[in-house]
C-alpha positions in Angstrom: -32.5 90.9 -18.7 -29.5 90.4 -20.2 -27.3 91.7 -17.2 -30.0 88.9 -15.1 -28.6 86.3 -17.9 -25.2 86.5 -16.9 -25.7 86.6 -13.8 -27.2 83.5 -13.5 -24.5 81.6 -15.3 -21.5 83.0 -13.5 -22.1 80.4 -10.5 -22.2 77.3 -12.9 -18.9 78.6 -14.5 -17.3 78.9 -11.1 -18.6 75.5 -10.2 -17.3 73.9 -13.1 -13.7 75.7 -12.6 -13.4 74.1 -8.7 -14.5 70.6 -10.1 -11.5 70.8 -12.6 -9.1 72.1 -10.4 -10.1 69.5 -8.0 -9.3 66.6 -9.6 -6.2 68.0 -11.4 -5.1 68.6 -7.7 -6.4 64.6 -7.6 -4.2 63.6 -10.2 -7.3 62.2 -11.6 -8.0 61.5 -15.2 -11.3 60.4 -16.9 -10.5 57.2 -18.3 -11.1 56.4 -22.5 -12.3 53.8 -24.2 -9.4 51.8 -23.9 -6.5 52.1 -21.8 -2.3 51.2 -23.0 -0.5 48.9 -20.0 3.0 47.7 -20.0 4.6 44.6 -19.1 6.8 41.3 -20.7 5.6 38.4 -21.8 6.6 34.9 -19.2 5.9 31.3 -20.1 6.1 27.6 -17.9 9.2 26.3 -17.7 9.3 22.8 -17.0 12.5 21.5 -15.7 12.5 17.7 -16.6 14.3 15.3 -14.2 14.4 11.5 -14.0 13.5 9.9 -10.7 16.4 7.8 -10.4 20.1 8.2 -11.1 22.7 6.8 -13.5 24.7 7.5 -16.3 23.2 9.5 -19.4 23.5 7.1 -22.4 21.4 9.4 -24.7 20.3 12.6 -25.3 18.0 12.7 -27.9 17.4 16.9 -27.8 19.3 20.0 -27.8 18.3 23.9 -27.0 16.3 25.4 -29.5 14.5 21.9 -30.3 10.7 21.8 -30.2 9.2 18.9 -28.3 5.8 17.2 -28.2 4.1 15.9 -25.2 5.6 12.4 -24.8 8.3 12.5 -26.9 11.2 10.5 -25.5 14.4 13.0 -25.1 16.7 11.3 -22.8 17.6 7.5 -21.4 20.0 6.2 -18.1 21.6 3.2 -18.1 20.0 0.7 -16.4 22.0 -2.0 -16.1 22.3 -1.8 -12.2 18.6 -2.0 -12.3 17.9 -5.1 -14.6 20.2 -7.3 -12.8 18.5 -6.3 -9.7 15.2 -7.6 -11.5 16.3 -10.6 -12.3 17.2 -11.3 -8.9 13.7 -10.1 -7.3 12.0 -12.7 -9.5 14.4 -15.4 -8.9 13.3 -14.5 -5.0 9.7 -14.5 -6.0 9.9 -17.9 -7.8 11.2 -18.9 -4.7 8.8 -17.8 -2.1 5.8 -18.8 -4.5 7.2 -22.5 -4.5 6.8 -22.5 -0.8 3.6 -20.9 -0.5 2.5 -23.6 -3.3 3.8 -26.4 -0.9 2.0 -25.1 1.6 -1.1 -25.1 -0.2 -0.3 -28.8 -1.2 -0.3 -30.1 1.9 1.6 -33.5 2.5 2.3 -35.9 0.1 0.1 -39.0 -0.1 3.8 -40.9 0.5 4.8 -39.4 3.5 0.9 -39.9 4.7 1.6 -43.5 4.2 4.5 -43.6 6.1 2.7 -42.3 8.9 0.0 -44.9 8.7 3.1 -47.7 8.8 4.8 -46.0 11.8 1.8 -45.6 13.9 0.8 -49.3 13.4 4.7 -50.4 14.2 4.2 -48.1 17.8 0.9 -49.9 17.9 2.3 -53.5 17.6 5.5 -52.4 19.8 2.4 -51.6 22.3 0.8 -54.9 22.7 4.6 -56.7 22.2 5.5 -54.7 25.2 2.6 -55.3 27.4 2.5 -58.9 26.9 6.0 -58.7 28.4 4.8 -57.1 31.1 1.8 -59.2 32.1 4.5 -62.0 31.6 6.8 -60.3 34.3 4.0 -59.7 36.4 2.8 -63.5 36.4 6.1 -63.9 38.0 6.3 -61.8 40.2 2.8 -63.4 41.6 4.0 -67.0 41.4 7.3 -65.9 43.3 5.5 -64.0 46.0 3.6 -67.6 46.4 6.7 -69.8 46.5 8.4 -67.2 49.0 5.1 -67.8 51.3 5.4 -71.4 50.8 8.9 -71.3 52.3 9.9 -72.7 48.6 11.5 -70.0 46.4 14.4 -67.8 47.1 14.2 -63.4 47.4 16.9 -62.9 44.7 14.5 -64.9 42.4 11.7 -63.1 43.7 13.7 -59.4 43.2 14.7 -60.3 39.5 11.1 -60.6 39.1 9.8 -57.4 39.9 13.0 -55.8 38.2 11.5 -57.5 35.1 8.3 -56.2 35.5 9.3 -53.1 36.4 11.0 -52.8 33.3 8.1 -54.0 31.0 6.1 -51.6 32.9 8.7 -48.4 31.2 9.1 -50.4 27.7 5.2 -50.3 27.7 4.9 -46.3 28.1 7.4 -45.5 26.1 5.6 -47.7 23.1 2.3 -45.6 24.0 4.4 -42.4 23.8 5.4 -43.1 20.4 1.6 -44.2 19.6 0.2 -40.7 20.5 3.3 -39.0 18.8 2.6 -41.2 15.6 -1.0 -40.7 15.9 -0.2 -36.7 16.3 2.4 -36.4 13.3 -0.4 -38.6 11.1 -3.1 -36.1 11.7 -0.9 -33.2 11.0 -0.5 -34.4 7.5 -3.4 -35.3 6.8 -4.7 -31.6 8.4 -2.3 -30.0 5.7 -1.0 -26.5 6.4 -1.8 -23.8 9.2 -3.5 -20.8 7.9 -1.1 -18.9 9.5 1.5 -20.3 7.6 0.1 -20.1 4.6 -0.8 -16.1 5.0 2.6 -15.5 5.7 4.0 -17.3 2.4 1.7 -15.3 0.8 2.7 -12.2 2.1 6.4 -12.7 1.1 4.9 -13.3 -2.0 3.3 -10.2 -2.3 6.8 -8.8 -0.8 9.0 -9.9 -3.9 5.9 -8.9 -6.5 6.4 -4.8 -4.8 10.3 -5.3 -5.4 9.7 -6.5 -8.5 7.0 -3.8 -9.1 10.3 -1.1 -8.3 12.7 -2.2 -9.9 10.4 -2.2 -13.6 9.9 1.2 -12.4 13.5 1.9 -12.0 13.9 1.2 -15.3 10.8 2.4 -17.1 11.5 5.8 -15.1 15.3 5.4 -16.8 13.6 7.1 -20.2 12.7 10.2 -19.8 10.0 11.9 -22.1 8.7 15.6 -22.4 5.6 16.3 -20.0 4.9 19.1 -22.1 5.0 20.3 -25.6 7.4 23.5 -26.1 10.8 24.5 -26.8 13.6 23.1 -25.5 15.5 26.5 -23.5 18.4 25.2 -21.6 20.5 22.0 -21.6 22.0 20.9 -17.9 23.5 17.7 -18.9 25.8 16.0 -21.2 25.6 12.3 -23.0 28.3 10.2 -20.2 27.6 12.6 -17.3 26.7 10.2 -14.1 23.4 12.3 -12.7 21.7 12.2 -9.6 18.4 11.0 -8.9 15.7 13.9 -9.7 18.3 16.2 -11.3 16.6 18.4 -13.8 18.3 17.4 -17.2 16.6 19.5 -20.0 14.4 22.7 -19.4 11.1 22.9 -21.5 9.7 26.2 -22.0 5.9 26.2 -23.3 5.8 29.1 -25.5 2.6 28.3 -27.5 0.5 29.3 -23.7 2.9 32.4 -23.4 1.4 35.3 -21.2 2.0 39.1 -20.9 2.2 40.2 -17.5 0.9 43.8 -17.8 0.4 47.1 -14.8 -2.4 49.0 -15.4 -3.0 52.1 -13.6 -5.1 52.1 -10.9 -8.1 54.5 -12.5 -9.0 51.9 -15.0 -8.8 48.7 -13.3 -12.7 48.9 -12.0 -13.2 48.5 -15.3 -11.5 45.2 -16.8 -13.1 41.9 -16.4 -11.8 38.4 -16.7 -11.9 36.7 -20.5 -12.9 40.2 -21.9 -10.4 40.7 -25.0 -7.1 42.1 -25.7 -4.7 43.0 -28.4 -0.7 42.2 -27.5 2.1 44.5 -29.5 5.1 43.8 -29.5 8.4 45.9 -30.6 8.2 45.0 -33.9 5.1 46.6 -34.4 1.9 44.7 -36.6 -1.3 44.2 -35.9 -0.8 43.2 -32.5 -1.6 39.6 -31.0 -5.2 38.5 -30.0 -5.6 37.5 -26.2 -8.0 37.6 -23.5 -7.3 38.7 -19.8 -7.2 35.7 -17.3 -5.6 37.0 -14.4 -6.1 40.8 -12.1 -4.5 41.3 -9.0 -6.2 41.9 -6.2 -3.2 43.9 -4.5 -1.9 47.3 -5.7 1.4 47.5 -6.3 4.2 50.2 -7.5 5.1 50.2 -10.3 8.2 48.0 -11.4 11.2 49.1 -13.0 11.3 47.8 -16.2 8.0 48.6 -17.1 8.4 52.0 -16.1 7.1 54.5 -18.3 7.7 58.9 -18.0 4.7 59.1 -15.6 5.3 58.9 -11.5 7.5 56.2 -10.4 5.7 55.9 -7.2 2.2 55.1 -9.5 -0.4 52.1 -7.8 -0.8 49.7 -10.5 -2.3 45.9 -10.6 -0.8 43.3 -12.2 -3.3 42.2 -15.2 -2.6 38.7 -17.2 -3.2 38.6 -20.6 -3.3 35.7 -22.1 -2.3 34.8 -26.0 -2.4 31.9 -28.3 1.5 32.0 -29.6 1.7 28.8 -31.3 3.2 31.0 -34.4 6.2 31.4 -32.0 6.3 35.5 -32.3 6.3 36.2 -28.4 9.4 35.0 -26.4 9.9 35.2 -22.6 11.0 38.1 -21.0 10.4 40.3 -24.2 8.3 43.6 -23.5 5.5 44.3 -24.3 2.0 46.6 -24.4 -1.4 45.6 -24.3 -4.5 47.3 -25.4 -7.2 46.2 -23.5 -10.7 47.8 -24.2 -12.7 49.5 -20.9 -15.7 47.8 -19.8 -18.9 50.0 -18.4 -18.8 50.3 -14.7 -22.6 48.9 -14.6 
């Protein structure tokens, strides 16, 4: 029986022996509880630039400074710009007189005027065809004594010249009734729509210059979009800088993040927001954080990270990130994270 016994265990031995060999020959190890990834800690820079140019009249911040969100750090001259104000509204003031006058219509004067020059065309009418009735009578009674053997031609002819000439005096009075008769209703018509939508538009013209030009100058004082420390300085108090040139560089440090490689075998078991601890150099306790990033790409892994296992080792790029407001992490500074392994179910 006992010879049976160890018989029957000799295969489960040998079973057990292959499977370890196996995934030594894998280079395959169980994972713990927790697993120990490498990386350094990065942060958003923000490079902050003013959208127009001009000279630098004040900087309000050097590096090493921290800054608040809003907090004015830097303001341009803008001289150039306020003068160009002024004359936008001066071209405004303008341009909204005119569309005013339009609106206005004529005055009751000039209406009046109208009135007094259409009756003087009027009167000029019936002056001038009385004339020409008069010439006309003539010409009748001339044509009669010519019949009668009793008038001359020439008398005759200086007649119908006459009448001929009352005859053009009398258009020309009713053209200037129906052009005094035109320019009256005109007036009292007032202004073509047309005309007035197109005062209005260059009204609404000078209020957009107007509308740049503040911002020209409003956009002339710069202020932090984003609370953090102040890392590099680029320009100088009388330096003449170009329009979008980055002037200050802002670094947030308080949302810092450790960009850590974790090998391969434990990555199926990390999940976004689960916790982990950051250490840095210096030792402690280590810095609370949560993971908000995992690649989804392998990678090798990188140089500076490298540890004394394989060089040529798949890892994925895990994000950890860490509420640094006490200032401890800096970027570029390495670091380790222990992160905790979840269950694979």
């Amino acid at each position: 029986m006992k010879l049976h016994g160890r018989t029957s265990q000799a295969p489960q031995v040998a079973l057990a022996a292959l499977a370890s060999a196996a995934l030594l020959a894998c280079g395959v190890k169980p994972p713990a509880d927790r697993v120990r990834a490498a990386g350094q800690v990065e942060a958003t820079d923000v490079q902050v630039a003013a959208q127009v140019g001009g000279r630098l009249l004040e900087l309000r911040v050097t590096e090493g400074d921290r800054v608040v969100a809003g907090q004015v750090i830097a303001r341009l001259d803008t001289a150039d710009a306020e003068l160009a104000l002024a004359r936008a509204r001066a071209e405004r003031d303008q341009v909204d007189a005119q569309l005013r006058l339009l609106r206005a219509g004529a005055r009751i004067e000039d209406v009046r005027h109208a009135e007094a020059q259409l009756a003087t065309a009027q009167s000029d009418v019936g002056a001038t065809e009385a004339e020409l009735a008069s010439a006309q009578a003539d010409v009748e009674r001339f044509d009669a004594l010519l019949a009668s053997n009793s008038g001359s031609r020439k008398q005759r002819d200086d007649a119908v010249t006459r009448r001929d000439v009352a005859k053009t005096r009398v258009q020309g009075a009713q053209d200037r009734v129906r052009a005094a008769r035109e320019y009256l209703a005109k007036l009292r018509a007032g202004s073509r729509r047309e005309d007035i939508e197109g005062a209005r538009a260059r009204v609404a013209a000078a209020d957009a210059q107007i509308a740049t030009w503040q911002k020209a100058i409003a956009d002339a004082t710069l202020a932090a979009p984003v609370a953090g420390i102040v890392t590099e300085k680029l320009a100088d108090v009388g330096e003449l800088v170009q329009p979008r040139a980055p002037l200050v560089v802002i670094t947030d440090l308080d949302h810092a993040w450790a960009n850590v490689f974790v090998d391969e075998p434990a990555v199926p078991r990390l999940r976004l927001g689960q916790g982990a601890t950051v250490f840095t150099d210096a030792g402690g306790a280590g810095l609370p954080g949560a993971l908000s990033y995992i690649s989804t790409k392998a990678e090798f892994t990188p140089r500076n990270v490298q540890t004394a296992e394989d060089r040529s080792k798949l890892v994925y790029r895990v994000k950890v990130a860490v509420d640094n407001k006490s200032g401890v992490l800096k970027a570029g500074m390495p670091v380790e994270a222990e992160i905790p392994l979840q269950p694979l179910h």
